[in-house]
TORKOL-4160 file (C-alpha; in steps of 0.2 Angstrom, whole numbers, padded with zeros to 4 digits, m for minus):
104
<pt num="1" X="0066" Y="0201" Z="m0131"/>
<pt num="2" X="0069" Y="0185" Z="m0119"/>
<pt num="3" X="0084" Y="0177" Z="m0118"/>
<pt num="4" X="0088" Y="0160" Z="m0112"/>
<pt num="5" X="0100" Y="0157" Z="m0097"/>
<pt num="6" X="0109" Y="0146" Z="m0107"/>
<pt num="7" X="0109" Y="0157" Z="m0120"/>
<pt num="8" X="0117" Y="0172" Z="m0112"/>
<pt num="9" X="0131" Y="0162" Z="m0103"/>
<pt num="10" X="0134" Y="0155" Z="m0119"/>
<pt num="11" X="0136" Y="0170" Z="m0127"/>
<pt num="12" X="0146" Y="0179" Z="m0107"/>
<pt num="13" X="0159" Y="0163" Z="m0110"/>
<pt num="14" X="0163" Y="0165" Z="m0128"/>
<pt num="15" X="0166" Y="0184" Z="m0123"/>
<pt num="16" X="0178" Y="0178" Z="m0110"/>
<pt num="17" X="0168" Y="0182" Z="m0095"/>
<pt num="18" X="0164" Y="0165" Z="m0088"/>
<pt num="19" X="0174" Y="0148" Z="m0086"/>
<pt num="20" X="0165" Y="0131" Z="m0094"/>
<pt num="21" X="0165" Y="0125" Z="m0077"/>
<pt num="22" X="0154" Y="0139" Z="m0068"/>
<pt num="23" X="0142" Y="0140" Z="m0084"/>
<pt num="24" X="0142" Y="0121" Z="m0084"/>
<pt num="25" X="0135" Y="0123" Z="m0066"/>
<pt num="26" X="0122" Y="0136" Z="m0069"/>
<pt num="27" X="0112" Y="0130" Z="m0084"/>
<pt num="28" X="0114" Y="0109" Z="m0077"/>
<pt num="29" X="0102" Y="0119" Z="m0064"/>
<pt num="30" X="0110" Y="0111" Z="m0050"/>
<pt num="31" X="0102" Y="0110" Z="m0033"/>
<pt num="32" X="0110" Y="0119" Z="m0016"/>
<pt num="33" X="0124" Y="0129" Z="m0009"/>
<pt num="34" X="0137" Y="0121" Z="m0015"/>
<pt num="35" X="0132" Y="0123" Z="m0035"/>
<pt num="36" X="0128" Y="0140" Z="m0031"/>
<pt num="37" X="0145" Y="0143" Z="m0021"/>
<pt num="38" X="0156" Y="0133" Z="m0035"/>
<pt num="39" X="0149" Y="0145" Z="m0049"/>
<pt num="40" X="0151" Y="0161" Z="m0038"/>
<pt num="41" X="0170" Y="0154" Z="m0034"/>
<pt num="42" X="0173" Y="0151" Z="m0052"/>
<pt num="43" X="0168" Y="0169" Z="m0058"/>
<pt num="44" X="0177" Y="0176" Z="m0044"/>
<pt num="45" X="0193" Y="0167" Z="m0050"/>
<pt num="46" X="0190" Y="0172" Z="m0068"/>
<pt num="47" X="0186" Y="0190" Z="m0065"/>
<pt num="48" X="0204" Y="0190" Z="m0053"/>
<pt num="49" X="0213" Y="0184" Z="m0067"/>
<pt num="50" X="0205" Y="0193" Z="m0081"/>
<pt num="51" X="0210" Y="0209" Z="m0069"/>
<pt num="52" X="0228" Y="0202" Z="m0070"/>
<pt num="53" X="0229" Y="0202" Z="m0087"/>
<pt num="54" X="0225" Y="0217" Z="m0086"/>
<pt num="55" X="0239" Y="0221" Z="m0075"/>
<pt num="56" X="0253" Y="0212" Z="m0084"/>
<pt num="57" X="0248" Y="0221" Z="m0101"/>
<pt num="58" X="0249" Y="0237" Z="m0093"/>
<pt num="59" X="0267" Y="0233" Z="m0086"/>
<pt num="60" X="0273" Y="0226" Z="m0103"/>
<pt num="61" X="0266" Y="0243" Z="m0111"/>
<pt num="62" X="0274" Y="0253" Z="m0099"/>
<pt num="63" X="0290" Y="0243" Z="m0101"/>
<pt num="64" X="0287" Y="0245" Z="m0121"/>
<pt num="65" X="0286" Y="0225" Z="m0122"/>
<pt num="66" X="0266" Y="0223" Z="m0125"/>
<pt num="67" X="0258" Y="0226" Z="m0143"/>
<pt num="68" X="0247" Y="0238" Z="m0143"/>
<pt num="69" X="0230" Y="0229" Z="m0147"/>
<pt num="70" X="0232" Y="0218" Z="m0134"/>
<pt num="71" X="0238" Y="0229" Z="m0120"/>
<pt num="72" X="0221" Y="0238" Z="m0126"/>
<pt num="73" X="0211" Y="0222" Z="m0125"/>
<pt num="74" X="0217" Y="0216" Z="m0111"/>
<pt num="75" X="0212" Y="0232" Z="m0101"/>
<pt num="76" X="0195" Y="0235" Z="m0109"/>
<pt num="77" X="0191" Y="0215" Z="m0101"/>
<pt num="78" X="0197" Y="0221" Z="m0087"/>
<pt num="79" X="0190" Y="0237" Z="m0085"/>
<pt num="80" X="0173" Y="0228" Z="m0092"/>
<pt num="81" X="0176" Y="0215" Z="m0078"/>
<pt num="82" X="0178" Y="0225" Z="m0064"/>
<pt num="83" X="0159" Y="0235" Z="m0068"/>
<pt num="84" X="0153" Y="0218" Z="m0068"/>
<pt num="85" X="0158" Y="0214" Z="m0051"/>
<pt num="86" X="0156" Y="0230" Z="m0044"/>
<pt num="87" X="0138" Y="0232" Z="m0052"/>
<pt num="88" X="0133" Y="0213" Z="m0043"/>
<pt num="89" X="0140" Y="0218" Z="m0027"/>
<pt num="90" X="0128" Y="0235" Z="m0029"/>
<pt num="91" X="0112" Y="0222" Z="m0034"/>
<pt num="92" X="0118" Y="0211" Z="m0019"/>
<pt num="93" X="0119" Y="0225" Z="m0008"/>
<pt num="94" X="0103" Y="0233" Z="m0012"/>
<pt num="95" X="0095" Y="0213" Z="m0010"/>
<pt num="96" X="0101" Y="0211" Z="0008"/>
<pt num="97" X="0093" Y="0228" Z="0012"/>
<pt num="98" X="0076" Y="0224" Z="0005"/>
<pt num="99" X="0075" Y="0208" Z="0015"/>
<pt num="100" X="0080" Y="0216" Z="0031"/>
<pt num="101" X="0066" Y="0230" Z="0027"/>
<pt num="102" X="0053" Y="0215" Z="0028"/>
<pt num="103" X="0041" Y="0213" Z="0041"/>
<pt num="104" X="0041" Y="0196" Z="0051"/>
């Protein structure tokens, strides 16, 4: 089954993966660095404070402050986060290596 871009983001944001403003730029198909560079800043900054939510839920537990479901919450989008990042850092990696096996 083939999902539309605009489709899947749709559906990343309303999980809480993604700001409006970095799905706004990838499915206005924006031309050049800078629309590629703003949508890679923006998930980086959502996926630093999803990660710090994370944090402050995991405090408030330990201090016997948080509620249970969101403590829980709040750590499974962080841990959910953080395989998202670490897995597009992998498919970054392994791009760069490809292209510097390339003959010119």
């Amino acid at each position: 089954m083939v999902l539309p871009i605009a489709d899947a983001l749709a559906a990343y944001r309303q999980g809480g993966g993604l700001s409006s403003s970095a799905a706004a730029t990838t499915t206005t198909g924006g031309t050049g660095s800078s629309s590629f560079g703003s949508m890679v800043k923006d998930y980086l900054n959502d996926a630093t404070n999803t990660l710090q939510e994370g944090e402050k839920a995991a405090t408030a537990s330990a201090l016997g402050k948080g509620d249970l479901t969101t403590v829980i919450t709040a750590i499974s989008k962080a841990e959910l986060m953080l395989q998202t990042v670490v897995t597009i850092r992998d498919k970054v990696i392994a791009a760069y290596q490809d292209i510097t096996k390339t003959a010119i």
